[in-house]
MILUMRO-938875 format. One record per residue (C-alpha): residue in three letters; residue number from 1; x negated, y, z. Coordinates in steps of 0.1 Angstrom, whole numbers, plus 5000, padded with zeros to 4 digits. Each point is the difference from the previous one (the first is absolute). Last residue first. Layout:
N
   res     n      x      y      z
   ALA   NUM      X      Y      Z
...
This chain:
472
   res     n      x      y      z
   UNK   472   4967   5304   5163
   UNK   471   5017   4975   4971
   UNK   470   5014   4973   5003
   UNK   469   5033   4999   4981
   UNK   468   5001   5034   4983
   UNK   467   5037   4993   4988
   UNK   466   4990   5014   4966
   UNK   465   4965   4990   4999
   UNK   464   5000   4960   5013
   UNK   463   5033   5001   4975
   UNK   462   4977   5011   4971
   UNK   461   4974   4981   5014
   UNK   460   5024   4964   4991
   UNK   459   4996   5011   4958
   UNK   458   4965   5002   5005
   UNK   457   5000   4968   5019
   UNK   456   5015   4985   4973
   UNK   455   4979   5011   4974
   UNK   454   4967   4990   5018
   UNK   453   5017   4964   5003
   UNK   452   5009   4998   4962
   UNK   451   4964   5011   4991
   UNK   450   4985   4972   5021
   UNK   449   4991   4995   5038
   UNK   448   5012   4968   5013
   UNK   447   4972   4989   5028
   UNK   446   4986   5031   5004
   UNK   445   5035   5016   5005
   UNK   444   5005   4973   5025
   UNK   443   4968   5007   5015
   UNK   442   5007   5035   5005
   UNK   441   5036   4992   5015
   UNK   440   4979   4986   5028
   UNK   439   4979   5024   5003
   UNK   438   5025   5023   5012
   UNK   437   5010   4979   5027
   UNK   436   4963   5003   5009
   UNK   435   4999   5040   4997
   UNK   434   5027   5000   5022
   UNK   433   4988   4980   5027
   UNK   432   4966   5019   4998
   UNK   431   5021   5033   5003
   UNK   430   5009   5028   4974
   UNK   429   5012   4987   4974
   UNK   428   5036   5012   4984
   UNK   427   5027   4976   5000
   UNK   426   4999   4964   4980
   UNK   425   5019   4993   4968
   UNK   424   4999   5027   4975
   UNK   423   4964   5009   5009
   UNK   422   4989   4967   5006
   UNK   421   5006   4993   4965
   UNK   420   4981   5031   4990
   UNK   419   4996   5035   4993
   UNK   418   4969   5017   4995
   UNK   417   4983   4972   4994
   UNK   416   4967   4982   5009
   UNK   415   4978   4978   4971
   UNK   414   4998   4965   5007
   UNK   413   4981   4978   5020
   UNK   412   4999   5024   5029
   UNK   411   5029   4990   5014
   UNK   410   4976   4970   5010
   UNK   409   4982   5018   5028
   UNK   408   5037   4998   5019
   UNK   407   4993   4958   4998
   UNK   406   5002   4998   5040
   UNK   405   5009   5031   5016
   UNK   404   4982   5014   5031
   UNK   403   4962   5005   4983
   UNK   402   5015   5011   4964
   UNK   401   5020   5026   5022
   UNK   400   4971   5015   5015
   UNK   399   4982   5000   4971
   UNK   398   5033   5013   4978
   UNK   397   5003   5028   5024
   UNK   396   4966   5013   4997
   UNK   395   4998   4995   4962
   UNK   394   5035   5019   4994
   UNK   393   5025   4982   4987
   UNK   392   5017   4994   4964
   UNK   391   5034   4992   4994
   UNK   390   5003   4965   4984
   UNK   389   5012   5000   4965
   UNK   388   5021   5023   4976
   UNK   387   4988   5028   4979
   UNK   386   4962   4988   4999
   UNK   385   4975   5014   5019
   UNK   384   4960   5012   4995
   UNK   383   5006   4998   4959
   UNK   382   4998   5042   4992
   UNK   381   5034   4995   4993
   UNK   380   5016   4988   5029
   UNK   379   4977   5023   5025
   UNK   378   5015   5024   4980
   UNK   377   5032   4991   5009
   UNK   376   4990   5002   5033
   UNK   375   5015   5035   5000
   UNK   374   5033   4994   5000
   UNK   373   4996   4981   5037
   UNK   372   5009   5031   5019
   UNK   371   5032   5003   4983
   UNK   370   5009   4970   5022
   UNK   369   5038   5013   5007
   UNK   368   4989   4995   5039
   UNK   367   4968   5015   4995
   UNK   366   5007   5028   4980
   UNK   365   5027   5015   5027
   UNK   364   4974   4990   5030
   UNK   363   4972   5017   4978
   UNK   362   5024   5034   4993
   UNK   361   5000   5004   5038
   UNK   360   4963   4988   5009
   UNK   359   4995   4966   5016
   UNK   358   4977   4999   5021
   UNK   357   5027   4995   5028
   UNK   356   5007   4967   4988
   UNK   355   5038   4993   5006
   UNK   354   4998   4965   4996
   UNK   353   4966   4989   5002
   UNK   352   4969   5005   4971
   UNK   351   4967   4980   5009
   UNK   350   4970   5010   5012
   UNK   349   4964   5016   4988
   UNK   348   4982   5019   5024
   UNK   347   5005   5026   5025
   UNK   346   4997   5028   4976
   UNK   345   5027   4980   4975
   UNK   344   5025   5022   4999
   UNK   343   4977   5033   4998
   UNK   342   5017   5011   4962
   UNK   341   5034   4993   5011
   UNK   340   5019   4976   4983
   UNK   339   5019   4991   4967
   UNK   338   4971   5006   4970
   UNK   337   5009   4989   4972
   UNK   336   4986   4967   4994
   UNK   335   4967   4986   4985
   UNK   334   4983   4973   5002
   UNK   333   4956   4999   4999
   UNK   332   4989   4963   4999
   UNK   331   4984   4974   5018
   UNK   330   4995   4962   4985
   UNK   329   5012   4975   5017
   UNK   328   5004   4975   4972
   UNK   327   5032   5023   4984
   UNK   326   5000   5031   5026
   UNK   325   4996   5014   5033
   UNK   324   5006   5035   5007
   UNK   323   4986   5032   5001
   UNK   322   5015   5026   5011
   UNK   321   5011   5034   4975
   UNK   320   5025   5022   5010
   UNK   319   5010   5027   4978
   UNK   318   5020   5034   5001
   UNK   317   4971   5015   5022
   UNK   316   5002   5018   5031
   UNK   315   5020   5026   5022
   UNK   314   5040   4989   5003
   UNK   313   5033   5007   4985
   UNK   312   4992   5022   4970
   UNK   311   4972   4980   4987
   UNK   310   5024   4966   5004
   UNK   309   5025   5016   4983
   UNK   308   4981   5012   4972
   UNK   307   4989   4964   4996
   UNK   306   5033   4985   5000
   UNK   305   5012   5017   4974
   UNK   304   4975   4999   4977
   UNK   303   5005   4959   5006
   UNK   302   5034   5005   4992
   UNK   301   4997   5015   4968
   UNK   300   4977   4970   4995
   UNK   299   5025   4971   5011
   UNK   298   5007   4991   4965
   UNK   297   4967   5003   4985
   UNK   296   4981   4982   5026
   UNK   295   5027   4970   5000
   UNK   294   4994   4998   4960
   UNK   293   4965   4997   5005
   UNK   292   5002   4975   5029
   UNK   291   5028   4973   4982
   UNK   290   4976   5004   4971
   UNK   289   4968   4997   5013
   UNK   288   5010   4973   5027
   UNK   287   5018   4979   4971
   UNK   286   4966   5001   4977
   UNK   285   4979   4990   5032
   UNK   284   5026   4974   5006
   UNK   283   4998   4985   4968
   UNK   282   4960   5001   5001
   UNK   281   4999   4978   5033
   UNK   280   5028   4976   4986
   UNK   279   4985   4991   4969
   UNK   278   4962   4999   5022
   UNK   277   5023   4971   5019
   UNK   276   5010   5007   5033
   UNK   275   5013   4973   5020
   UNK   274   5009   4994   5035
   UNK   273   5027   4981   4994
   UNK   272   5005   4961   5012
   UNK   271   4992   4984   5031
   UNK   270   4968   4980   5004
   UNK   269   4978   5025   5012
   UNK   268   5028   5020   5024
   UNK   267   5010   4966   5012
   UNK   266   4966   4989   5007
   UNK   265   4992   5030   5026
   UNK   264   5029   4994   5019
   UNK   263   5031   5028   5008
   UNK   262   5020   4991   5024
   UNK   261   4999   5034   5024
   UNK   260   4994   5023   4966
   UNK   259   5035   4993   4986
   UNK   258   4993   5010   4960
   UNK   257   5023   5024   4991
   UNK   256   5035   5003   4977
   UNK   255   5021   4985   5036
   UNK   254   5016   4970   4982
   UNK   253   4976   4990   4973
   UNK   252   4970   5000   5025
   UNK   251   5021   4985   5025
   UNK   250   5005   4973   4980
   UNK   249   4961   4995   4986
   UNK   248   4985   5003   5042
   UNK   247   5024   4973   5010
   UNK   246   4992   4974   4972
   UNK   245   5025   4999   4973
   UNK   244   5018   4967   4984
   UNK   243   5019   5002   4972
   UNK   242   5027   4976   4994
   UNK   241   5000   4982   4966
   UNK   240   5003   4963   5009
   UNK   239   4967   4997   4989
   UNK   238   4987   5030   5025
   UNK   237   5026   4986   5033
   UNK   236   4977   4965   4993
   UNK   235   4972   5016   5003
   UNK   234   5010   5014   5032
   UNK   233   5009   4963   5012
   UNK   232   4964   4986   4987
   UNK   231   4983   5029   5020
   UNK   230   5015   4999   5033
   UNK   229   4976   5024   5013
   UNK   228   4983   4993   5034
   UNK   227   4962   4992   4990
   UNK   226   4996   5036   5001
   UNK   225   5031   5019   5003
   UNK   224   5002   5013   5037
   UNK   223   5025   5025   5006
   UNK   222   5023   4987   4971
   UNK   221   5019   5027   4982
   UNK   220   5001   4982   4966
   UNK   219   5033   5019   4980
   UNK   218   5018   4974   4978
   UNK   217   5025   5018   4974
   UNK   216   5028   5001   4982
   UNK   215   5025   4976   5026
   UNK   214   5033   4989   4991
   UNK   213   5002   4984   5034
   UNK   212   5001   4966   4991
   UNK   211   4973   5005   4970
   UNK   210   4976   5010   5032
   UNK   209   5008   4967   5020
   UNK   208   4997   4978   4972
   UNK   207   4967   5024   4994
   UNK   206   4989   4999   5032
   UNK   205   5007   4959   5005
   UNK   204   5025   4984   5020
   UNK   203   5021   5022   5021
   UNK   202   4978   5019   5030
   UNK   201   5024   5019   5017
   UNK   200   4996   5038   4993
   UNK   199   4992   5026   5030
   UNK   198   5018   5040   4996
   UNK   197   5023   4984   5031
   UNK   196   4969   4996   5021
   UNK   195   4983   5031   4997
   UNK   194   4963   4994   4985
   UNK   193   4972   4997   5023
   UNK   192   4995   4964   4997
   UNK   191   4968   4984   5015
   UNK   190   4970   4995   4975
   UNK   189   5002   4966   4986
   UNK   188   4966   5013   4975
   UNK   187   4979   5001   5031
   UNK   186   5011   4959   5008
   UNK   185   4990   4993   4964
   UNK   184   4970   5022   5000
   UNK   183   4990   4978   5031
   UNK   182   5011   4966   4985
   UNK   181   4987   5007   4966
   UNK   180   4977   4964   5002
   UNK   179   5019   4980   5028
   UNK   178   5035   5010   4975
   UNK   177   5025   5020   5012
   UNK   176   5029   5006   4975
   UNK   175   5005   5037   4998
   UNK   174   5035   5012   5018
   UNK   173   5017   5026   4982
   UNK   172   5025   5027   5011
   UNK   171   5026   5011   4973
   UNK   170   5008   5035   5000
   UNK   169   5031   5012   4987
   UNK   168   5023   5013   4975
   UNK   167   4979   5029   4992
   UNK   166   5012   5025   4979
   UNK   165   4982   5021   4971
   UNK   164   5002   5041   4992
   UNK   163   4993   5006   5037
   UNK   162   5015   5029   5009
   UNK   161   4991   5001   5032
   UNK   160   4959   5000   4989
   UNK   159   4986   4966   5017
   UNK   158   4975   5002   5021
   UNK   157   5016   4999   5031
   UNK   156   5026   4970   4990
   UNK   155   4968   4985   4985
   UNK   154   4986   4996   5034
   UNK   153   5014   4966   5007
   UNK   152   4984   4985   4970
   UNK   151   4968   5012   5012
   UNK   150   5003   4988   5035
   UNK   149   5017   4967   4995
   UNK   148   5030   4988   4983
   UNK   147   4981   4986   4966
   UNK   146   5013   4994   4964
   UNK   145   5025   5035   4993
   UNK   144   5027   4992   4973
   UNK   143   5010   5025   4975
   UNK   142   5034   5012   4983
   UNK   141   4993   5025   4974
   UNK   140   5019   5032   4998
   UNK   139   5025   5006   4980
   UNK   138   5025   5013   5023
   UNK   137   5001   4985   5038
   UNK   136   5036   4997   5001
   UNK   135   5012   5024   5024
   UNK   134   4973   5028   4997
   UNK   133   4996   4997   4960
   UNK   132   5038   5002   4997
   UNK   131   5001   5029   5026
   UNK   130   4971   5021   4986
   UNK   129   5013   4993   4964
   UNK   128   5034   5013   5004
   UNK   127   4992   5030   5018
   UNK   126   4972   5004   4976
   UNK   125   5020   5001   4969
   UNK   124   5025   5019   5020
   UNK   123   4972   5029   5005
   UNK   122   4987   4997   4960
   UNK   121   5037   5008   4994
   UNK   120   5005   5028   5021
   UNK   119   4966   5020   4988
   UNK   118   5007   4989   4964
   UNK   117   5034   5021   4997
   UNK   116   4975   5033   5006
   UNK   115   4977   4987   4976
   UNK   114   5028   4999   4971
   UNK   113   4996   5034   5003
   UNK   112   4971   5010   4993
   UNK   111   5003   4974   4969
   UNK   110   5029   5014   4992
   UNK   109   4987   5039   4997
   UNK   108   4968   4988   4985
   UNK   107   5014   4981   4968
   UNK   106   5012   5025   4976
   UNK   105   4967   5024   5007
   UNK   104   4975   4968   4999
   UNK   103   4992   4998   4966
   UNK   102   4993   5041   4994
   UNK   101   4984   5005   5030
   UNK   100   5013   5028   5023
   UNK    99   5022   4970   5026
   UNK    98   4963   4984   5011
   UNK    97   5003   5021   5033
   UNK    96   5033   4987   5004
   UNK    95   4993   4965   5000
   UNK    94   4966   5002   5018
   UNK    93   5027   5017   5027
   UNK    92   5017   4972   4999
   UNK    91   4973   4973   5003
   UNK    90   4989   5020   5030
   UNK    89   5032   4996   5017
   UNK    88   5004   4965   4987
   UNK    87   4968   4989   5016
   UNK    86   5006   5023   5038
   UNK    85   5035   4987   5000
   UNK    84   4985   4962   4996
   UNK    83   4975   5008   5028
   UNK    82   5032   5012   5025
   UNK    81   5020   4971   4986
   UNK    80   4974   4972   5004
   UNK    79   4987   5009   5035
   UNK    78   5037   5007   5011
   UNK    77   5008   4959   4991
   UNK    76   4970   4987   5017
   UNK    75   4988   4963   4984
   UNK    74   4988   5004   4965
   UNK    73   4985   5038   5011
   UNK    72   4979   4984   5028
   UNK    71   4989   4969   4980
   UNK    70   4990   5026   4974
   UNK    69   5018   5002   4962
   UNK    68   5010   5035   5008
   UNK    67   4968   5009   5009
   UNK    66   4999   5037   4981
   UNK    65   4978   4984   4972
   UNK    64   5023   4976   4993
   UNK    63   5032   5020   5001
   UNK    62   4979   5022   4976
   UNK    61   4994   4971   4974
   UNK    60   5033   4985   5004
   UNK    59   5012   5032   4991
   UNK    58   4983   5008   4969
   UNK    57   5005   4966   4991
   UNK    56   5042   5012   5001
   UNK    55   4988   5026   4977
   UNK    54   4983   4982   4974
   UNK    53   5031   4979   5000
   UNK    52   5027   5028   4997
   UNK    51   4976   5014   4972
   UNK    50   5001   4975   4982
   UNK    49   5036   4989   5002
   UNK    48   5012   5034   4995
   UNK    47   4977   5001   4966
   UNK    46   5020   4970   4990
   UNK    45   5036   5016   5014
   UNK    44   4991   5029   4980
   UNK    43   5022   4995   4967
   UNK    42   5027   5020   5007
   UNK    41   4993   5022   5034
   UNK    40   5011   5033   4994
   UNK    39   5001   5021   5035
   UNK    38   5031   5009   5015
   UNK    37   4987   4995   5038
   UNK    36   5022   4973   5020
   UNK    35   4971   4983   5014
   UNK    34   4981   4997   4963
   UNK    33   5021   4971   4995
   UNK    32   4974   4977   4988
   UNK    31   4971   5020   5018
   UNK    30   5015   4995   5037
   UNK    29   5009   4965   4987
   UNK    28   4962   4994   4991
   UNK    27   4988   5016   5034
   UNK    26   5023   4977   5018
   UNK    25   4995   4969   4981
   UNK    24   4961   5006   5003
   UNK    23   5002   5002   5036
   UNK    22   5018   4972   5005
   UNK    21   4974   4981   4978
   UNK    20   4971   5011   5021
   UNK    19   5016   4999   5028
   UNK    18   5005   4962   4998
   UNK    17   4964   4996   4984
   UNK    16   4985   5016   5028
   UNK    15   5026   4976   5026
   UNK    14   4990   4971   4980
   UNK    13   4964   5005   5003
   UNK    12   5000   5009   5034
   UNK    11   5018   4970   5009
   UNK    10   4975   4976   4982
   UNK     9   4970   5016   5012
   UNK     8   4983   5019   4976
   UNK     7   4985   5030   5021
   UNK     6   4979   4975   5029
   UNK     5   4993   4979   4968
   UNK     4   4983   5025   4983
   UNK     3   4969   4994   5022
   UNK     2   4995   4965   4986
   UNK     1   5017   4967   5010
């Protein structure tokens, strides 16, 4: 299962494409009959058709990016209707705003429209979905969990809440002792820490008892697995076309990060990803120039802006530059716009808090709508960062961190970002615990990164923008 699993889950998928094509019969209606408006329509219904669809994508797109396909936003009713108000609104006004062209006169008015109906019917749509999902389970894949000690007893605290998969329950397993494995037998028979009514009886073999169930998927969650592993039986779930999953791979899939705590050395050799081909290398160059050249012309009137503001509010220059760690540990120069006061770091270097009192007026304003991080888009093009990837650290943190965090030194392998997986899915850094939660979305994006991926989490920093999730 790759990283676009997490966004392609059965139930999401059908509740996009359900949207979609509710979305295209209202916009195409809206067109059809102009909403009441005498405007000649022989012969457009074609063009209607088009347009209607193109639209509708429009939507899915921006509904996406504003984390209406989220756990959160498939399962809380006023999370969907306040973030779907805030889509349509600003379809509508794109609508209006396009009204002066020549192609789009006859058709902005209905289209702007039509939004206003969409806001209602996207909410039922989810009223419906959240409580059909919730009763019955959705589309989500059925899995059984082999083991009922420690680990597989933790998965309830792992585990994201909205779990896109459902465990039917967890099967304890007694290895066959043998004089030769008798200790790693006895090890591997750890005691059962699993609630008693989530417990499965024993019913023939795994995979009899797995096929009973109408099960998808064997997760391994044994607290001891060497020498205790039913092998043969687990082969037998893979002919009968059951996947089995060892803990670290299913929560992996489930939570979009790689869980630190049961991570081993041999799965992340042996697992797959971790590619980068020179193909891939030079694409993503090309995509970083674009995707920063055309970001630096856009937000350049702003950027004038914000550096008269900052001379005006406070004594100093409009840049910042630190250095910071980058692809292979090398150091280099990024810069921001400047946010705090010129002295904030007399008494050494520290990290940001809520409510930093270094931070100048305009520089807790730029901060939290990350206008401050324009600037590394030079960084981007002179080759020190790429668009998306790791953020990058400073060398005195990343020491001390690289000495508390197992694998942190590995973030490394790959150039850092200025926004990232752990960006859209973890708060902002500023602890040791932090920075190793954040690490762990690191190594997922490690693990899966590709073009797709980078995409994505462009699209998911628009949200991480607007609703300036994280930021201090």
């Amino acid at each position: 299962m790759t990283f676009f699993g997490i966004y392609t889950r059965r139930a999401t998928v059908a509740l996009a494409l359900g949207e979609w094509a509710l979305l295209w019969l209202l916009v195409l209606a809206a067109l059809s009959t102009q909403l009441g408006m005498s405007v000649e329509t022989e012969g457009s219904l074609p063009g209607d058709t088009l347009v209607a669809a193109a639209w509708s994508g429009l939507l899915i797109t921006l509904m996406f990016s504003l984390g209406l396909y989220e756990p959160k936003a498939r399962t809380s009713l006023r999370t969907a209707i306040l973030r779907a108000a805030l889509v349509f609104g600003l379809a509508g006004l794109l609508a209006l705003a396009l009204a002066g062209t020549a192609d789009m006169n006859a058709l902005a008015l209905p289209i702007a429209l039509s939004m206003v109906l969409a806001v209602p019917l996207v909410g039922l749509v989810r009223y419906v979905a959240i409580h059909v999902f919730s009763a019955t389970g959705g589309l989500s894949q059925r899995v059984l969990i082999l083991g009922a000690g420690q680990q597989a007893a933790g998965l309830s605290a792992v585990l994201p809440q909205e779990a896109t998969s459902r465990i039917v329950g967890f099967l304890p397993y007694q290895p066959p002792e043998n004089p030769v494995g008798e200790r790693r037998a006895r090890a591997g028979a750890a005691s059962i820490a699993v609630a008693e009514d989530r417990l499965l009886e024993p019913s023939g073999s795994l995979a009899s008892l797995a096929q009973e169930l109408g099960v998808h998927q064997v997760v391994v969650a044994l607290d001891e697995r060497r020498g205790a592993m039913p092998t043969r039986e687990l082969l037998e779930c893979r002919f009968k076309g059951i996947e089995v999953l060892d803990l670290t791979s299913y929560l992996e899939r489930e939570t979009g990060r790689v869980n630190l705590s049961d991570l081993y050395p041999s799965w992340l050799i042996f697992s797959g990803g971790f590619s980068s081909n020179l193909l891939f290398r030079l694409s993503k160059r090309l995509f970083d120039i674009l995707v920063s050249g055309t970001f630096l012309l856009f937000t350049l009137p702003l950027c004038l802006m914000t550096a008269l503001l900052i001379k005006l509010d406070s004594p100093g220059p409009v840049f910042y530059r630190q250095e910071r760690v980058g692809l292979d540990g090398k150091v280099f120069w990024l810069t921001k716009f400047r946010s705090m006061r010129t002295d904030a770091e007399a008494g050494g270097p520290r990290w940001a808090s809520q409510n930093d009192a270094r931070v100048t007026r305009v520089g807790g304003f730029i901060r939290k709508a990350r206008i401050d991080e324009i600037p590394q888009v030079i960084n981007v093009l002179k080759g020190d960062m790429s668009f998306v990837g790791p953020r990058p650290e400073r060398p005195c943190f990343v020491e001390e961190l690289a000495r508390s965090i197992e694998y942190y030194a590995d973030r490394h392998r790959v150039k850092p970002g200025i926004t990232g997986w752990a960006q859209v899915r973890a708060p902002y850094g500023a602890s040791l615990e932090d920075a190793r939660e954040k690490l762990t979305y690191d190594l997922y994006y490690m693990k899966h990164q590709s073009l797709m991926l980078d995409f994505l989490i462009l699209l998911q920093t628009v949200r991480v923008v607007l609703f300036q999730e994280g930021a201090r």
